[in-house]
Every structure is written in C-alpha cells, then in structure tokens.
KOLMIZA-239009 format. One record per residue (C-alpha): residue in three letters; x, y, z. Coordinates in steps of 0.5 Angstrom, whole numbers, plus 2048, in hexadecimal, padded with zeros to 3 digits. Example, Ala and Ser with C-alpha at 12.3 -4.5 7.8 and 13.67 -1.06 7.14 Angstrom:
<sites>
["ALA", [819, 7F7, 810]];
["SER", [81B, 7FE, 80E]];
</sites>
This chain:
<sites>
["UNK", [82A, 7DB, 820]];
["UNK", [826, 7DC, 81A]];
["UNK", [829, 7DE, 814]];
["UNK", [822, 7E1, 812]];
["UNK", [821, 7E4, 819]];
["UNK", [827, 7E9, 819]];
["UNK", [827, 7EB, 813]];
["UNK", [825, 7F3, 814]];
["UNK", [81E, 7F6, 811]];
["UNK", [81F, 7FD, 80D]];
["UNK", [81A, 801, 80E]];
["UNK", [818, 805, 808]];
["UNK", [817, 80C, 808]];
["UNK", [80F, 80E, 80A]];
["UNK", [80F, 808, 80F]];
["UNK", [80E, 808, 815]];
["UNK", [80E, 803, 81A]];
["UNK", [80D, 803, 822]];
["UNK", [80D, 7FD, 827]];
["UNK", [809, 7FD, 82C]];
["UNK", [808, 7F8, 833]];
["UNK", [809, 7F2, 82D]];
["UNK", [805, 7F5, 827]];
["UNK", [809, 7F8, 821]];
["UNK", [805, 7FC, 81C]];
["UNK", [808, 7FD, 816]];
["UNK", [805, 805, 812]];
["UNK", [806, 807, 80B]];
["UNK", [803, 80A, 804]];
["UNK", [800, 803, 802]];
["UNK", [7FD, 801, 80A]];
["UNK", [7FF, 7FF, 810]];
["UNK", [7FF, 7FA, 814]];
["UNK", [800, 7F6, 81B]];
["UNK", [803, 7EF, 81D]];
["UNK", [803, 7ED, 824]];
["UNK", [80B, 7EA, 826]];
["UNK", [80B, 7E3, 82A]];
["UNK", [80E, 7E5, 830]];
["UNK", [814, 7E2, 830]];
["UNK", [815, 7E7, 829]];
["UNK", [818, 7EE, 82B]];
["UNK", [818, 7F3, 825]];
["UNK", [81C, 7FA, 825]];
["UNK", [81C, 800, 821]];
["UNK", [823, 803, 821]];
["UNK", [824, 809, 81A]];
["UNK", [822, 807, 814]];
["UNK", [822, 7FF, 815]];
["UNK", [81F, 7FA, 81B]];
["UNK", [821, 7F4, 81E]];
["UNK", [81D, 7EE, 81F]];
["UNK", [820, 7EA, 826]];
["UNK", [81E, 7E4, 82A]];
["UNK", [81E, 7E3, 832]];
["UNK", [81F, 7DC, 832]];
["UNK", [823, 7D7, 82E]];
["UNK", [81E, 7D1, 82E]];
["UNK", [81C, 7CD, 828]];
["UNK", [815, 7D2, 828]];
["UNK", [818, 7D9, 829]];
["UNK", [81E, 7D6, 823]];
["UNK", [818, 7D4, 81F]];
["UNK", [813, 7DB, 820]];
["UNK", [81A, 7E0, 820]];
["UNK", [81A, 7DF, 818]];
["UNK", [812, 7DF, 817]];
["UNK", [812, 7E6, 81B]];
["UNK", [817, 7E9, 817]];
["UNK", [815, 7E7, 810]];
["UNK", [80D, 7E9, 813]];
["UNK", [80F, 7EF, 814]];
["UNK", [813, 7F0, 80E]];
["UNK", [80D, 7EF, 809]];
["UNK", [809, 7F4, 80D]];
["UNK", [80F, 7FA, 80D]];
["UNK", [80F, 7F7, 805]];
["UNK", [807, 7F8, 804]];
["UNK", [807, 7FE, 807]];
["UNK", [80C, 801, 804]];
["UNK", [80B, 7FE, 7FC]];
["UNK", [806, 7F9, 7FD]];
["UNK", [805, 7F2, 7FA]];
["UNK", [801, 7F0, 7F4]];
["UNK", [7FF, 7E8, 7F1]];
["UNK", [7FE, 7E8, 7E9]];
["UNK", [7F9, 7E2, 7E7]];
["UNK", [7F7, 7E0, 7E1]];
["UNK", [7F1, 7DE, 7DE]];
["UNK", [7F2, 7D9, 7D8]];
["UNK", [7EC, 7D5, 7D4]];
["UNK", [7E7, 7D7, 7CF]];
["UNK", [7E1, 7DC, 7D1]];
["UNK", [7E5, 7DB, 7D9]];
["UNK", [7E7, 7E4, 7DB]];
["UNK", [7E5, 7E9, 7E1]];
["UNK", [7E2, 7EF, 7E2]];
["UNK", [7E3, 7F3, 7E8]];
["UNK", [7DD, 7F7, 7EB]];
["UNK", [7DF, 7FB, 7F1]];
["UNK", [7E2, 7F5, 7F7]];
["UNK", [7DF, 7F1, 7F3]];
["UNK", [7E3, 7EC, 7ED]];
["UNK", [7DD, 7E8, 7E8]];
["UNK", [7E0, 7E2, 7E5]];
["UNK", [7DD, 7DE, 7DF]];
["UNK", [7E1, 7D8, 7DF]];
["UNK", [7DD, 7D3, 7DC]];
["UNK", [7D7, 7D2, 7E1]];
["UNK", [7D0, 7D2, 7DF]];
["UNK", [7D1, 7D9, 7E4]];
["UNK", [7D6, 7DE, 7E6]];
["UNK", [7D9, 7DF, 7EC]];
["UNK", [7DA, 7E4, 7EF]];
["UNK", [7DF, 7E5, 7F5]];
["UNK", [7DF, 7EA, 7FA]];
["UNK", [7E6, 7EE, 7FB]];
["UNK", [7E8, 7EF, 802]];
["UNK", [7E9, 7F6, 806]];
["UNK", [7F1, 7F7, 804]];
["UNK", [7F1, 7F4, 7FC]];
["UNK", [7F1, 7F6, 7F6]];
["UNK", [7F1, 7F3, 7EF]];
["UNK", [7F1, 7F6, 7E8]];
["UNK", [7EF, 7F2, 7E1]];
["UNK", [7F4, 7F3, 7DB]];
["UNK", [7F0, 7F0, 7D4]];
["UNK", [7EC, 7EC, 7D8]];
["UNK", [7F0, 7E6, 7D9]];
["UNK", [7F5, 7E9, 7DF]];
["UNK", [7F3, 7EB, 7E6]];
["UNK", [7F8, 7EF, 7E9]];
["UNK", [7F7, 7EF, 7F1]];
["UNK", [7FA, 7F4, 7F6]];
["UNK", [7FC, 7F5, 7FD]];
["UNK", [800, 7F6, 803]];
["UNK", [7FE, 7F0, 807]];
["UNK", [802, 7EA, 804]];
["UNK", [7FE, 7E5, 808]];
["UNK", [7F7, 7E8, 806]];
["UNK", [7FA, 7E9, 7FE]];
["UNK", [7FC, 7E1, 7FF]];
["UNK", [7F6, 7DF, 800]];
["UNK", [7F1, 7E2, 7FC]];
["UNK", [7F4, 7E1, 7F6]];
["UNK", [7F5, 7D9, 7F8]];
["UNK", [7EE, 7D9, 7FA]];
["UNK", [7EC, 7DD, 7F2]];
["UNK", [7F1, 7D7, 7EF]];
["UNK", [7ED, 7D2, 7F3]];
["UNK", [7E6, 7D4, 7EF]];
["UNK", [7E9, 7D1, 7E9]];
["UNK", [7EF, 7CE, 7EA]];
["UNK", [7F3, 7CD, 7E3]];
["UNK", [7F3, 7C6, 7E0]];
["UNK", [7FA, 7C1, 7DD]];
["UNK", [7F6, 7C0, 7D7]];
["UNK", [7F4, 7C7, 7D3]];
["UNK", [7F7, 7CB, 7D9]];
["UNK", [7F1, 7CE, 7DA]];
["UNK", [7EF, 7D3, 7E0]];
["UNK", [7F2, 7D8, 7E5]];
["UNK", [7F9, 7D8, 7E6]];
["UNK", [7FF, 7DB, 7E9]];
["UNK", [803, 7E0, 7E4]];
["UNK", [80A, 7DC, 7E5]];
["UNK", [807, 7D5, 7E5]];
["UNK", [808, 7CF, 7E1]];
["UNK", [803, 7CB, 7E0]];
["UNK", [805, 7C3, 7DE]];
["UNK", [800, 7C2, 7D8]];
["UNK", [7FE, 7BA, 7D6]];
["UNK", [7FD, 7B6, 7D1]];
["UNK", [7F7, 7B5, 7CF]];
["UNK", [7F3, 7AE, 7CC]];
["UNK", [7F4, 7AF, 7C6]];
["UNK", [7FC, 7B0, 7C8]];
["UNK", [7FC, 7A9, 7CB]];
["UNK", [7F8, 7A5, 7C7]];
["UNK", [7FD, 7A4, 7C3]];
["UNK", [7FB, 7A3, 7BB]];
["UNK", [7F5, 79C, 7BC]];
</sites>
C-alpha cells in the first residue's frame, strides 16, 4: 500500500469538504475547490480527518492512490491557509509594479512587460525587487510564478533576473577569470 496514500488528512477548522458521485470539493476562508477521483480513488470523510483508498491493487491504482491523497491535501491546505512563491528580481534598473491583476516588469528590454494575473492569484511588491505571489491553488501558483521567471531567467555570469527566494544560482568565471594573465 502506499505509504503516502494512508496517511489521513486533518481537516482544519472552517473547511468543509463533500464528496459527491466522484468529485471532492474542498470550501474554506482562502477559496474552494474541486478535484474529480480516478475511478479506482474512494475517499471517505469520517470526523475531523479523511482517508484516501483505492479499489484495486494494479500498478495504475498504486500509482494514483498517493497523487490523490497529496492532491487532495494542497487543496485542504490552500483552503484553509494558502500558498504563496517570493521571486526575486535581481539587476540594475530590473523591478515590478503592480497595477491591479497586472504585474509590470522592466527587465532591461527596450520595452516593459506586462503580465496579466490569473483569477485566483494575488501578488504584492516589496522595495521594488521582491514579488510576493499568493493562492490557494498550489497547481496554478506553481505555474505563474514559473512562467514569470521564464520572462528573464537568471544568468551564471552576474546572476541577473527573476529568481526563486531559496534558489541558488551556480555563478561562472567570466574571460577575464580564464584567461590567465597573457
């Protein structure tokens, strides 16, 4: 059985959580949300916990029975408390702004770039340098921020652009490093 399958999900105070014909929705301060189960997937709410099981024992049931139960469990965590990403946004001249759903980004093109923020995200600058992304979908927040990143990632030589808050970048030796004193 899989050991992240049976582990039982707590449900914090002020979620609510129904399972109809297949489909689990998941209701709380930050959002709600809903996730359709695999067939060979049961789920069953009993007090202040729910268990995830699975019909069968095939490789495909095995497989899906922990992505089910971790699924479900962002979606109980998101509604009750939320996700949120930090980039940062290293470089001369490089910061954000946002406007509304919109994040406006200088990043040292001849133009700014304006990224539109999907329903369900959130984000905040901090000195103009650090955006702060929130949500309750884990999935979505993932994506967003990767996507933001994507528009300039940062590069080995001076570390420039948008990075994670916990990432390491591995910095190079430039020419002058490697050349050697000719």
């Amino acid at each position: 059985m899989s050991r992240i399958g049976r582990l039982p999900i707590r449900i914090p105070d002020g979620v609510k959580i129904k399972e109809e014909r297949g489909v689990v929705s998941v209701e709380g301060p930050k959002g709600k949300s809903q996730y359709a189960l695999p067939p060979m997937i049961s789920v069953s709410v009993e007090g202040g916990t729910v268990q995830v099981g699975r019909k069968g024992d095939d490789r495909d049931a095995r497989a899906k029975h922990g992505l089910a139960r971790k699924l479900l469990a962002n979606m109980v965590e998101g509604a009750s408390a939320g996700f949120s990403r930090t980039l940062e946004i290293v470089g001369v001249g490089y910061r954000a702004d946002v406007k509304g759903s919109q994040v406006h980004l200088s990043l040292g093109y001849s133009h700014p770039i304006v990224y539109t923020l999907p329903t369900g995200v959130s984000a905040k600058v901090d000195k103009q340098t650090v955006l702060t992304m929130e949500s309750s979908n884990r999935q979505l927040l993932g994506e967003v921020t990767a996507q933001i990143r994507s528009l300039r990632p940062p590069e080995p030589y001076k570390g420039k652009g948008i990075r994670y808050a916990n990432e390491h970048i591995r910095r190079k030796a430039g020419k002058a490093a490697g050349a050697g004193g000719r």
